[in-house]
PDB file of N, CA, C and O in Angstrom:
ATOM      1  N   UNK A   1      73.243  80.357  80.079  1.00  0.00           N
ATOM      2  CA  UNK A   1      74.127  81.222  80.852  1.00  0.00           C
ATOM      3  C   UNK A   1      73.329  82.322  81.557  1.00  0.00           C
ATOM      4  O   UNK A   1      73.739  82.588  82.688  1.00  0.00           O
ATOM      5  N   UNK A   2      72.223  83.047  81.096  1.00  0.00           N
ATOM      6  CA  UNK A   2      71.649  84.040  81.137  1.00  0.00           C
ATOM      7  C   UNK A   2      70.333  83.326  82.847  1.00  0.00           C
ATOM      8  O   UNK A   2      69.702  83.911  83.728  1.00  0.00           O
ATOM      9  N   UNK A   3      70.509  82.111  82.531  1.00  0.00           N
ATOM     10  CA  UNK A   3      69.368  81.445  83.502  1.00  0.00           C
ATOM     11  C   UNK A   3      70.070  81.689  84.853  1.00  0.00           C
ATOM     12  O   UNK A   3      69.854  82.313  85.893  1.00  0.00           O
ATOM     13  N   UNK A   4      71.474  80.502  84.067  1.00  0.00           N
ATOM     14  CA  UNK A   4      72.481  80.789  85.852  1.00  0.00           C
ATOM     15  C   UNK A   4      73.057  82.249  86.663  1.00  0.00           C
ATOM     16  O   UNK A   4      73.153  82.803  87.758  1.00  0.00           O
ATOM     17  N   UNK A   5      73.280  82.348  85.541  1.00  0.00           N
ATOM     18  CA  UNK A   5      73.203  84.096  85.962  1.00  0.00           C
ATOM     19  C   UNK A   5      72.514  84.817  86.819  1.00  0.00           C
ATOM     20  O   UNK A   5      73.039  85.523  87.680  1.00  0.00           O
ATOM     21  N   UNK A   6      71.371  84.699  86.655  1.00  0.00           N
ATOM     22  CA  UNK A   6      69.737  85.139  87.315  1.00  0.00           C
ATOM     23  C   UNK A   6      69.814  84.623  88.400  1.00  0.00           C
ATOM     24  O   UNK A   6      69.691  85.263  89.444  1.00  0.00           O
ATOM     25  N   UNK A   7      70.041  83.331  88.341  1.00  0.00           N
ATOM     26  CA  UNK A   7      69.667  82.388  89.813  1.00  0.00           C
ATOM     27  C   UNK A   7      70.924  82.560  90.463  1.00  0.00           C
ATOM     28  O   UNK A   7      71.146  81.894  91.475  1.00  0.00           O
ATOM     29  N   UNK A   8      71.970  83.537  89.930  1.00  0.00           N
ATOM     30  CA  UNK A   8      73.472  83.122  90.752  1.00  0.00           C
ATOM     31  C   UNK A   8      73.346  84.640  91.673  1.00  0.00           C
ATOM     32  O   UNK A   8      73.749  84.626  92.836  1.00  0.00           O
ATOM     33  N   UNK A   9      72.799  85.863  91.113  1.00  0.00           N
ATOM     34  CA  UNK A   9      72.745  86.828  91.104  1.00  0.00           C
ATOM     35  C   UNK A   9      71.568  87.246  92.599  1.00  0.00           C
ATOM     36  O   UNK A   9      71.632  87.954  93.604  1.00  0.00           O
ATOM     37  N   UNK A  10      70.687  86.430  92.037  1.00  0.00           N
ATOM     38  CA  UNK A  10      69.310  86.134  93.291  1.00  0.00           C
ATOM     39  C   UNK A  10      69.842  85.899  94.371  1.00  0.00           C
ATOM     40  O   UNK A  10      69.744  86.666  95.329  1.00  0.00           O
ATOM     41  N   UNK A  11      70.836  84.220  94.402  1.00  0.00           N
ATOM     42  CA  UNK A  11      71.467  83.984  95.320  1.00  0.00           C
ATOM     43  C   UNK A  11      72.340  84.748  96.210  1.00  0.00           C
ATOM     44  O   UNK A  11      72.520  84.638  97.423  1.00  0.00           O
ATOM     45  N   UNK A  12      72.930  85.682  95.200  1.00  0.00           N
ATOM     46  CA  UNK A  12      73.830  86.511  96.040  1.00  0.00           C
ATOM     47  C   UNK A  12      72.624  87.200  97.185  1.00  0.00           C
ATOM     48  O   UNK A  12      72.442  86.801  98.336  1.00  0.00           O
ATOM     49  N   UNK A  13      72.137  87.955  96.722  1.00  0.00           N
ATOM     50  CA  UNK A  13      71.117  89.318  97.191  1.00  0.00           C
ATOM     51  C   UNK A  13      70.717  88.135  98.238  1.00  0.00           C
ATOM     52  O   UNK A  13      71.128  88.285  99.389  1.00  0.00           O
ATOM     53  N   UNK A  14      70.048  87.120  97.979  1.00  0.00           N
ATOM     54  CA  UNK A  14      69.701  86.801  99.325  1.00  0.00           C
ATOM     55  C   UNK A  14      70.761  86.127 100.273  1.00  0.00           C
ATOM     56  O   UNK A  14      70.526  86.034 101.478  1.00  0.00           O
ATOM     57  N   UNK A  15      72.138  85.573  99.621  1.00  0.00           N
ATOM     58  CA  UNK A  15      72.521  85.542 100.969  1.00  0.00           C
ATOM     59  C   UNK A  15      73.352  84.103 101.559  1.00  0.00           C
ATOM     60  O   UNK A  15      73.847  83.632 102.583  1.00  0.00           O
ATOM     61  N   UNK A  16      73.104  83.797 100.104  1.00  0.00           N
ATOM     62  CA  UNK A  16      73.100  82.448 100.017  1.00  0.00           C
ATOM     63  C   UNK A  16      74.335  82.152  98.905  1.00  0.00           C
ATOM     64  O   UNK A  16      74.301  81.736  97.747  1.00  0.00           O
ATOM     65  N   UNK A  17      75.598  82.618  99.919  1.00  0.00           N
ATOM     66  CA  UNK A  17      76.911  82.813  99.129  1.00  0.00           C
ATOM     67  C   UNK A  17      77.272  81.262  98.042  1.00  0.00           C
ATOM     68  O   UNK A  17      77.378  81.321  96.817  1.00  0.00           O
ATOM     69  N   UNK A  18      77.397  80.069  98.813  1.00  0.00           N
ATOM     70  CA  UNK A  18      77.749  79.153  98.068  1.00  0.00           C
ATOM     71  C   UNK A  18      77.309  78.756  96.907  1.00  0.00           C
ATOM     72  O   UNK A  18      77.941  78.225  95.994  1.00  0.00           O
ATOM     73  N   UNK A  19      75.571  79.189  97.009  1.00  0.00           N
ATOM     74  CA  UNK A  19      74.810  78.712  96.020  1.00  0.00           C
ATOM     75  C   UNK A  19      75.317  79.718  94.680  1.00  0.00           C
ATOM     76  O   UNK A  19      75.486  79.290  93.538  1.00  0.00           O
ATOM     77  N   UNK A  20      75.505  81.101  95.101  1.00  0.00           N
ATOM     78  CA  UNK A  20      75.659  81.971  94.238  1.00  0.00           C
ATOM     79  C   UNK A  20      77.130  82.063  93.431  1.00  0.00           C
ATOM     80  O   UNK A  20      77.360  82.572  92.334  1.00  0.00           O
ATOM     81  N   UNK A  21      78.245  81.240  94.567  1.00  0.00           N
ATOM     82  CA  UNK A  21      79.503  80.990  93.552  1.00  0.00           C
ATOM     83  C   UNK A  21      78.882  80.000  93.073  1.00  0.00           C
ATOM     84  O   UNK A  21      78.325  80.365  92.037  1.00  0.00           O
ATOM     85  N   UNK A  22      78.670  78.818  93.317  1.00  0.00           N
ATOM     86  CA  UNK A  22      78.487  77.652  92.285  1.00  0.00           C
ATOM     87  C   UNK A  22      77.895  78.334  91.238  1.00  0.00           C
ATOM     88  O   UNK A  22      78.593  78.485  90.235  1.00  0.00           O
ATOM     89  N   UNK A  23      76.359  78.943  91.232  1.00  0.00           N
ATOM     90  CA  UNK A  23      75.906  79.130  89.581  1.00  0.00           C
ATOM     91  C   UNK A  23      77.060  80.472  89.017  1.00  0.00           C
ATOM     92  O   UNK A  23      77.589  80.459  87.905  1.00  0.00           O
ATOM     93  N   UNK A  24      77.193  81.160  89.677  1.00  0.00           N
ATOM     94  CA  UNK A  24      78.228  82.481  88.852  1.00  0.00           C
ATOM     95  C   UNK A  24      79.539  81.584  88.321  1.00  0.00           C
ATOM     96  O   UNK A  24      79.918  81.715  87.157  1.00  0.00           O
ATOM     97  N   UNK A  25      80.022  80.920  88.988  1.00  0.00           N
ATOM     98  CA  UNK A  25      81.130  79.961  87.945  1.00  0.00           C
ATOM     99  C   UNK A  25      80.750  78.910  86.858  1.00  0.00           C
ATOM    100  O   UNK A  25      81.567  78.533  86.018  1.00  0.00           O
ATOM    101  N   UNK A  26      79.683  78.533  86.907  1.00  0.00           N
ATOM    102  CA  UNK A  26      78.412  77.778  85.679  1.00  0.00           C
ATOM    103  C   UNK A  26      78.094  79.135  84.473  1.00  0.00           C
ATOM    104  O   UNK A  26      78.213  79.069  83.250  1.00  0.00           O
ATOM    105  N   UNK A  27      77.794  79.958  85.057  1.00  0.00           N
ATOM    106  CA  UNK A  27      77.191  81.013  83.941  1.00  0.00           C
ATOM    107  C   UNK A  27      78.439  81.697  83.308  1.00  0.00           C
ATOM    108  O   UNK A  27      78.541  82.097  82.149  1.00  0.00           O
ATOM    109  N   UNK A  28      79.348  81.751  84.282  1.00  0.00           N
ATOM    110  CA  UNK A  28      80.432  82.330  83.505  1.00  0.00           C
ATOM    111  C   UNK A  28      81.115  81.882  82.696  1.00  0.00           C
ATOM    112  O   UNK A  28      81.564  82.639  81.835  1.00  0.00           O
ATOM    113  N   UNK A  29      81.496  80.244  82.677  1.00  0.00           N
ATOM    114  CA  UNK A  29      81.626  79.500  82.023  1.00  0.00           C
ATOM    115  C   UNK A  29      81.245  79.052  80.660  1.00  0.00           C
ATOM    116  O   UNK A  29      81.976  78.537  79.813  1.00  0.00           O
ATOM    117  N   UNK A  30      79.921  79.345  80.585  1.00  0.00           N
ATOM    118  CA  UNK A  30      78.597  79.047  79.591  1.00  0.00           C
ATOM    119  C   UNK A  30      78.675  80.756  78.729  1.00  0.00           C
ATOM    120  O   UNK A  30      78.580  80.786  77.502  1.00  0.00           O
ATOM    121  N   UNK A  31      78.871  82.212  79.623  1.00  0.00           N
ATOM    122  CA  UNK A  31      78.612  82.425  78.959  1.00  0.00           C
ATOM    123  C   UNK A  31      80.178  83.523  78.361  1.00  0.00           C
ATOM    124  O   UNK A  31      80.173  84.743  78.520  1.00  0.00           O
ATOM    125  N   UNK A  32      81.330  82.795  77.724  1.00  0.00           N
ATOM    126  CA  UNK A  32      82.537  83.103  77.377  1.00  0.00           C
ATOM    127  C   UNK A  32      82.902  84.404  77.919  1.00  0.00           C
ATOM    128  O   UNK A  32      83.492  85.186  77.174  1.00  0.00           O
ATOM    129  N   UNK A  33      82.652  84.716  79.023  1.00  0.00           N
ATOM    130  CA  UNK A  33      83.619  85.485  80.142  1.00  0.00           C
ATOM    131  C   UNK A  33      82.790  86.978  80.015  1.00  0.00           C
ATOM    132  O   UNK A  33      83.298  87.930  79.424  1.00  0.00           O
ATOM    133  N   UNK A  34      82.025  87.015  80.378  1.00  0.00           N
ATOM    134  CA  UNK A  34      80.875  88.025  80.926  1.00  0.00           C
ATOM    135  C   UNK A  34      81.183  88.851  82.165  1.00  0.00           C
ATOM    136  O   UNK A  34      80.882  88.439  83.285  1.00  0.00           O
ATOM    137  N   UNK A  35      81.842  90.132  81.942  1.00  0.00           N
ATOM    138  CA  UNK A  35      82.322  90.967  82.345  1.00  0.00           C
ATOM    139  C   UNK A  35      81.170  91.027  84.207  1.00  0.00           C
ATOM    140  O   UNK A  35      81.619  91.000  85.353  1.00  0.00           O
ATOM    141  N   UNK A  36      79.561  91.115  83.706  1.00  0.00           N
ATOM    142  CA  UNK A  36      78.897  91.510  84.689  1.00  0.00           C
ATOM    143  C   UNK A  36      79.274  90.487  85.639  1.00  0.00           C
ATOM    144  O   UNK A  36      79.862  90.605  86.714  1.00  0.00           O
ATOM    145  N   UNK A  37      78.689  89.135  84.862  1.00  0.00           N
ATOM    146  CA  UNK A  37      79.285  87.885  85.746  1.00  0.00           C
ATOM    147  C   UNK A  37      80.065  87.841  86.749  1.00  0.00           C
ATOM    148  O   UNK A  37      79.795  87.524  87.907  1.00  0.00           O
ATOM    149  N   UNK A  38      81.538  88.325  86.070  1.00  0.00           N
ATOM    150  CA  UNK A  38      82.383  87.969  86.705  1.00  0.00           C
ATOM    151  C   UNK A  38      82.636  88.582  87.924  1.00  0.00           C
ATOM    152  O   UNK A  38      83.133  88.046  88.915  1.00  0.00           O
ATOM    153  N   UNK A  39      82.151  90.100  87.766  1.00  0.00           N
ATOM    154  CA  UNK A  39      82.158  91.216  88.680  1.00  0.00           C
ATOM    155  C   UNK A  39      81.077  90.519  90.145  1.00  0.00           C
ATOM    156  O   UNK A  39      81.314  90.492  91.353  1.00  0.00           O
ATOM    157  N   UNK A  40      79.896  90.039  89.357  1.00  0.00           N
ATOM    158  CA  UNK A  40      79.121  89.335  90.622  1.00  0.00           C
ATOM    159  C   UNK A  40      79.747  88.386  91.530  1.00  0.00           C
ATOM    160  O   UNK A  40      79.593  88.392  92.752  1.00  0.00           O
ATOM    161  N   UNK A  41      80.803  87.181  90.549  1.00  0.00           N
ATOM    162  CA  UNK A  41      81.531  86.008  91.613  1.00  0.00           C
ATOM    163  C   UNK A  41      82.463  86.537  92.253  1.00  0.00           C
ATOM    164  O   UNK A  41      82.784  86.118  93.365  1.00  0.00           O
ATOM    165  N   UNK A  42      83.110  87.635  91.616  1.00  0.00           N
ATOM    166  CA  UNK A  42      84.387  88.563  92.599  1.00  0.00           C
ATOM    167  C   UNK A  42      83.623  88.764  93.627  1.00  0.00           C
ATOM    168  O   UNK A  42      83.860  88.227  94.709  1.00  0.00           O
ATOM    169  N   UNK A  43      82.164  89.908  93.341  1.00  0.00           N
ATOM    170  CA  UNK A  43      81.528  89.452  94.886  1.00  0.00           C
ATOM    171  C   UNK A  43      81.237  88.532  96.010  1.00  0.00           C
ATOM    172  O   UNK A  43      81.504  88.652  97.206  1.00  0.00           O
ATOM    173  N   UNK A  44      80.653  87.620  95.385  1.00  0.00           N
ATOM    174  CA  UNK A  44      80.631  86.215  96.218  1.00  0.00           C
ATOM    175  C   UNK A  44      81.784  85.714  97.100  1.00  0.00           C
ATOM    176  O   UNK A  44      81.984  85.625  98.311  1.00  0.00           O
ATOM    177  N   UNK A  45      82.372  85.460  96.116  1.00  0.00           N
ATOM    178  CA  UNK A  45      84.053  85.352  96.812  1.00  0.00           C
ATOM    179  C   UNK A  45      84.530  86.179  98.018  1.00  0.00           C
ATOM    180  O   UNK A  45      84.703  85.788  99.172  1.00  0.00           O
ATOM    181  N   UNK A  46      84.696  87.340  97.527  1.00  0.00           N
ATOM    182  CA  UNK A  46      84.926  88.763  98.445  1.00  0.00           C
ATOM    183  C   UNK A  46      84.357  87.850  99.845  1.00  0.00           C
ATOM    184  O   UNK A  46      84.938  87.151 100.675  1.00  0.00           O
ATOM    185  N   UNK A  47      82.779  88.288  99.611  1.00  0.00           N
ATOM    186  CA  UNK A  47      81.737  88.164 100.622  1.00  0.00           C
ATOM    187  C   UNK A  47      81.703  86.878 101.901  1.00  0.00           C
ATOM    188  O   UNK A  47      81.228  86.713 103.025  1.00  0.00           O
ATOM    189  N   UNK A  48      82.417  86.245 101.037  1.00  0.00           N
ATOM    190  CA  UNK A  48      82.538  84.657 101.332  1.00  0.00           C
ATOM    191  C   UNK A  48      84.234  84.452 102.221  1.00  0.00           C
ATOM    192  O   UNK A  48      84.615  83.467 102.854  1.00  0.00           O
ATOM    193  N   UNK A  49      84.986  85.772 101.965  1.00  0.00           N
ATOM    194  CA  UNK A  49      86.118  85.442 103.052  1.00  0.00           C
ATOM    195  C   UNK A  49      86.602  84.732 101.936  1.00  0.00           C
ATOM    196  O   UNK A  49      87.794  84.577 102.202  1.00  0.00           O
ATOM    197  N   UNK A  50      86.354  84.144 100.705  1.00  0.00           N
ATOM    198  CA  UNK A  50      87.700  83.484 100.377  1.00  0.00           C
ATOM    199  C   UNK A  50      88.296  83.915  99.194  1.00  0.00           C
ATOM    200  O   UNK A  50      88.077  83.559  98.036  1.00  0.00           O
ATOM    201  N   UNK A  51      89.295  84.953  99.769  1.00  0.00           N
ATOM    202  CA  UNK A  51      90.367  85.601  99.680  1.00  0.00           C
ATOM    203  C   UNK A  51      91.435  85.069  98.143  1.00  0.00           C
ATOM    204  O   UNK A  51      91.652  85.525  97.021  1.00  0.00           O
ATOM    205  N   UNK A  52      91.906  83.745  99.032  1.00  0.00           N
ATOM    206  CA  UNK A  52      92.807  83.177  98.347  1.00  0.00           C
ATOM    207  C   UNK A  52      92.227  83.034  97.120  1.00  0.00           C
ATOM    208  O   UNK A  52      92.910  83.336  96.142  1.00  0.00           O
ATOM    209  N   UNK A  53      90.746  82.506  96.907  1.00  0.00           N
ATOM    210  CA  UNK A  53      90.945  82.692  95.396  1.00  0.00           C
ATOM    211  C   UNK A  53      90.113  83.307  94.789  1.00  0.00           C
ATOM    212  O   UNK A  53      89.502  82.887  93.806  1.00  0.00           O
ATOM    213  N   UNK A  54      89.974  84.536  95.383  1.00  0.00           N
ATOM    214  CA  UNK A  54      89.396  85.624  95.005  1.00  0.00           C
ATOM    215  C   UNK A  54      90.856  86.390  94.082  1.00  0.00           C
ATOM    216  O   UNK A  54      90.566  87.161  93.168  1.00  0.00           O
ATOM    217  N   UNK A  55      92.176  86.157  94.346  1.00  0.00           N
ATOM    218  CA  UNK A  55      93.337  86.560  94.307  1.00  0.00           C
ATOM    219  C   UNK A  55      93.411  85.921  93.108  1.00  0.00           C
ATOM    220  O   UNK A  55      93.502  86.490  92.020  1.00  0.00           O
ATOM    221  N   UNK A  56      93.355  84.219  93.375  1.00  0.00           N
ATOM    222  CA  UNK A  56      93.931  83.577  92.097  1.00  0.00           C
ATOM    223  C   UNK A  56      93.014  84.278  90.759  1.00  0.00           C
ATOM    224  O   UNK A  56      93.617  84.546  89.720  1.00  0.00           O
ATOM    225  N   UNK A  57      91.691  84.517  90.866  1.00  0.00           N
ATOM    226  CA  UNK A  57      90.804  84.474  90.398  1.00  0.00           C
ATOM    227  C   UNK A  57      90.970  85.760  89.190  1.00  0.00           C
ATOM    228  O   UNK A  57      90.606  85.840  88.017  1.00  0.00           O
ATOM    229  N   UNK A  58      91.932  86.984  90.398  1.00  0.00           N
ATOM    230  CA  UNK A  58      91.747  88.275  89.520  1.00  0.00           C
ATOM    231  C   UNK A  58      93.051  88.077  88.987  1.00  0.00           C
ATOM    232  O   UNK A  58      93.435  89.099  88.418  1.00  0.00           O
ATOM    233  N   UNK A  59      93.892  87.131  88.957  1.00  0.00           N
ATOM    234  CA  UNK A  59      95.563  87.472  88.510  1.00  0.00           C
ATOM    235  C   UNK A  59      94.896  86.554  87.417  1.00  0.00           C
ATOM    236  O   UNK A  59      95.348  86.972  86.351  1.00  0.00           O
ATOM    237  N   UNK A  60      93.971  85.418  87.142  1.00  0.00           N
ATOM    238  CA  UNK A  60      93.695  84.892  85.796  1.00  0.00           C
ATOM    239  C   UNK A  60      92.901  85.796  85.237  1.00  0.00           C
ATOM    240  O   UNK A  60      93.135  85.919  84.035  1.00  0.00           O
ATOM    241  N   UNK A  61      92.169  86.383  85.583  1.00  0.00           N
ATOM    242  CA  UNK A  61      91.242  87.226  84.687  1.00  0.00           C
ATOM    243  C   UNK A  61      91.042  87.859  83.827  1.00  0.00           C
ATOM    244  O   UNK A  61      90.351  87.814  82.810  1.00  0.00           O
ATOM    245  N   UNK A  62      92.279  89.051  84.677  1.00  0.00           N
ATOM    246  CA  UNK A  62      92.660  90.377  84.106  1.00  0.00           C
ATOM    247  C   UNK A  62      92.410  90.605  82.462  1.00  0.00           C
ATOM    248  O   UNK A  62      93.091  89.792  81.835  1.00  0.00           O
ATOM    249  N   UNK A  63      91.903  91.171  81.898  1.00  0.00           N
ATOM    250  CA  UNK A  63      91.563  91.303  80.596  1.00  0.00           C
ATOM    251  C   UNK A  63      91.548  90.878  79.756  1.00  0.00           C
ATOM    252  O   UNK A  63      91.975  91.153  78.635  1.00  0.00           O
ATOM    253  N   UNK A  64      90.622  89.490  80.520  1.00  0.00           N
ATOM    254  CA  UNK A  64      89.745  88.392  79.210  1.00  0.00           C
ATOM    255  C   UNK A  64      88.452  88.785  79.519  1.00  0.00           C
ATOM    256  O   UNK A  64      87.866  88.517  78.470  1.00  0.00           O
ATOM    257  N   UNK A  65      87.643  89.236  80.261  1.00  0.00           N
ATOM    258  CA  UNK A  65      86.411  89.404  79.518  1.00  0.00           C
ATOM    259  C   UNK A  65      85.778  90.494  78.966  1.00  0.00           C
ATOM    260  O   UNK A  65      86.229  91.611  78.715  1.00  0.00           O
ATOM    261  N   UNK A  66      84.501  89.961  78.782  1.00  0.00           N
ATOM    262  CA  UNK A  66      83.451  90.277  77.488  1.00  0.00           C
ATOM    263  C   UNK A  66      82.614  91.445  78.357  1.00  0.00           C
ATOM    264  O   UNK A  66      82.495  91.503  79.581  1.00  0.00           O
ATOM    265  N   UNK A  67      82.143  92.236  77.479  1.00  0.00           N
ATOM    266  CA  UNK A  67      81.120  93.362  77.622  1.00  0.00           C
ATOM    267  C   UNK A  67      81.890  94.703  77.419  1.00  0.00           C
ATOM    268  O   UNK A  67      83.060  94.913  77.102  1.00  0.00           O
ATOM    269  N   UNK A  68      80.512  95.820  77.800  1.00  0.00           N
ATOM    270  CA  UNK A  68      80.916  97.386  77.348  1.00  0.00           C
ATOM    271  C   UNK A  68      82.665  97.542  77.938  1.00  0.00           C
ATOM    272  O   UNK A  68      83.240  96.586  78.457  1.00  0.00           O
ATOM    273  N   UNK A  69      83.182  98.605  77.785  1.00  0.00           N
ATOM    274  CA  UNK A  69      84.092  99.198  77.787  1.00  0.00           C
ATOM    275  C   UNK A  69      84.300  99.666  78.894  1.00  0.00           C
ATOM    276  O   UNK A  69      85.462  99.573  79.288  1.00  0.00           O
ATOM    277  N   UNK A  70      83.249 100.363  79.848  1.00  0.00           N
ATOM    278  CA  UNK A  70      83.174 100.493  81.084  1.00  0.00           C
ATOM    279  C   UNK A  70      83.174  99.547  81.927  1.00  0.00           C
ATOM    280  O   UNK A  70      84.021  99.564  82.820  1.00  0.00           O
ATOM    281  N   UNK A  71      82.151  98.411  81.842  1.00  0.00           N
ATOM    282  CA  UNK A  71      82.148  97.080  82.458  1.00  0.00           C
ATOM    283  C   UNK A  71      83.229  97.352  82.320  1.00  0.00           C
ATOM    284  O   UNK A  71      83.801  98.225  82.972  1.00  0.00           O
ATOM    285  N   UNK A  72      83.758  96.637  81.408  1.00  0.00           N
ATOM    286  CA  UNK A  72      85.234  96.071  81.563  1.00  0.00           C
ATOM    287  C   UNK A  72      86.916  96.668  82.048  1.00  0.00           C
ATOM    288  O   UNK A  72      88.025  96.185  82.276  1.00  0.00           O
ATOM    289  N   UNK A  73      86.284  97.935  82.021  1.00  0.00           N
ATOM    290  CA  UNK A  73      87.180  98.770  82.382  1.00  0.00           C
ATOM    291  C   UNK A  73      87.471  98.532  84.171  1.00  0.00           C
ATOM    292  O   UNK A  73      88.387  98.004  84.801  1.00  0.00           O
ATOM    293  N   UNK A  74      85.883  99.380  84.657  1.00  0.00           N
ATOM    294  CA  UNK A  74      85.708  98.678  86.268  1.00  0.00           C
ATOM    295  C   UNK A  74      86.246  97.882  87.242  1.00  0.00           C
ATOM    296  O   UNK A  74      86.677  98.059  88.381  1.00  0.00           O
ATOM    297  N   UNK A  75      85.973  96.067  85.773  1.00  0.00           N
ATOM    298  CA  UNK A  75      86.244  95.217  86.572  1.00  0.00           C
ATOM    299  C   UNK A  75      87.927  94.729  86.588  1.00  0.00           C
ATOM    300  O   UNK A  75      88.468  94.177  87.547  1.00  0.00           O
ATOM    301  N   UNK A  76      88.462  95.009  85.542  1.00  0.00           N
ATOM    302  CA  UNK A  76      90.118  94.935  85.598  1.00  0.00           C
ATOM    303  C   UNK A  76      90.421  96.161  86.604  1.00  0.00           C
ATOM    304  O   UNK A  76      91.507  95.819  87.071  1.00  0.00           O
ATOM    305  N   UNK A  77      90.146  97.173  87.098  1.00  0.00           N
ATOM    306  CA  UNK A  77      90.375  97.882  88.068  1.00  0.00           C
ATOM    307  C   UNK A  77      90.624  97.220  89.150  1.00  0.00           C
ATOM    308  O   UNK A  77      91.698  96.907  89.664  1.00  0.00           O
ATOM    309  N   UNK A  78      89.240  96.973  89.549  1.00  0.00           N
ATOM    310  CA  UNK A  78      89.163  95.677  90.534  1.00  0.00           C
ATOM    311  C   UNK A  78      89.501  94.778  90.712  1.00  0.00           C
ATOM    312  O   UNK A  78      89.223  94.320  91.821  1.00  0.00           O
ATOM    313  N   UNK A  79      90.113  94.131  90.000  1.00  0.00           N
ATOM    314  CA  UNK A  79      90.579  93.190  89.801  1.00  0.00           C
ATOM    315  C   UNK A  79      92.085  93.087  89.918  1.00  0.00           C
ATOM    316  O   UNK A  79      92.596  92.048  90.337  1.00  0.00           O
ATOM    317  N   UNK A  80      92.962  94.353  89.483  1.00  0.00           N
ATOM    318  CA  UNK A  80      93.801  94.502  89.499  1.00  0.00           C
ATOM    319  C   UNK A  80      94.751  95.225  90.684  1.00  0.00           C
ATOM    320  O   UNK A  80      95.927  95.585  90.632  1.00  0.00           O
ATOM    321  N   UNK A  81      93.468  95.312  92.098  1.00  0.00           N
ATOM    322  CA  UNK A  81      93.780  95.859  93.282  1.00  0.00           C
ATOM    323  C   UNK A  81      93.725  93.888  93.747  1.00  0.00           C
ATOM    324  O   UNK A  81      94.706  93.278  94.172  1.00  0.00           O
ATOM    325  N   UNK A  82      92.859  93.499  93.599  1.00  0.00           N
ATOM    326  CA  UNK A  82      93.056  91.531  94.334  1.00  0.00           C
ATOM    327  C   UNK A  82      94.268  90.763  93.526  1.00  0.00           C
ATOM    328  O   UNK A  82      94.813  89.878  94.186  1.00  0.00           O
ATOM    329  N   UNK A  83      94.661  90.927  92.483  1.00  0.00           N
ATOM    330  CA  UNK A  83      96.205  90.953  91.891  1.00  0.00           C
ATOM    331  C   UNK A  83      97.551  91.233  92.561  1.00  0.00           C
ATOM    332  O   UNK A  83      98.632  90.676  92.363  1.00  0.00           O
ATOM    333  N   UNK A  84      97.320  91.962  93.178  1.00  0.00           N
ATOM    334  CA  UNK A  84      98.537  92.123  93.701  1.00  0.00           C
ATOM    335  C   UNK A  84      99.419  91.064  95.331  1.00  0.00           C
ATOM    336  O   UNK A  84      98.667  90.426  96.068  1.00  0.00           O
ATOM    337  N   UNK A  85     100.359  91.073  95.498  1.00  0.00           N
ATOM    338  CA  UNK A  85     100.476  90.570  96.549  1.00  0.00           C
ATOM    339  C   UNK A  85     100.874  90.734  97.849  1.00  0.00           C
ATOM    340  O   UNK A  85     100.785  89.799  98.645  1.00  0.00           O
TER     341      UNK A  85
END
């Protein structure tokens, strides 16, 4: 999880949106709902114009994942502004 992660994360920064959802939905997967993760594919998505399931994405989300208290705080924030309709 920690590999795809890296390489999903890289991908983003450079630019290379598709590559970076494919591994951020692999790592997130692998690694039982990783708060940073998830916050990175919300990016991708975002970045990527696709909306629609950037939407579906935060109305499943909402406070299942893993990490600090802040992470997680953050990303249901965020998450809970692409929630709505």
């Amino acid at each position: 999880a920690q590999l795809l992660s890296a390489c999903g994360e890289l991908a983003l920064v450079m630019g290379d949106l598709g590559k970076a959802t494919e591994r951020l939905t692999g790592a997130l997967s692998q690694s039982k709902g990783s708060a940073t993760v998830a916050a990175l594919l919300a990016e991708a998505l975002l970045r990527q114009g696709r909306f629609k399931e950037l939407r579906a994405f935060a109305r499943a989300g909402r406070g299942r994942f893993t990490g600090s208290e802040s992470e997680r705080e953050r990303l249901d924030q965020a998450l809970a502004l692409w929630a709505r309709e």
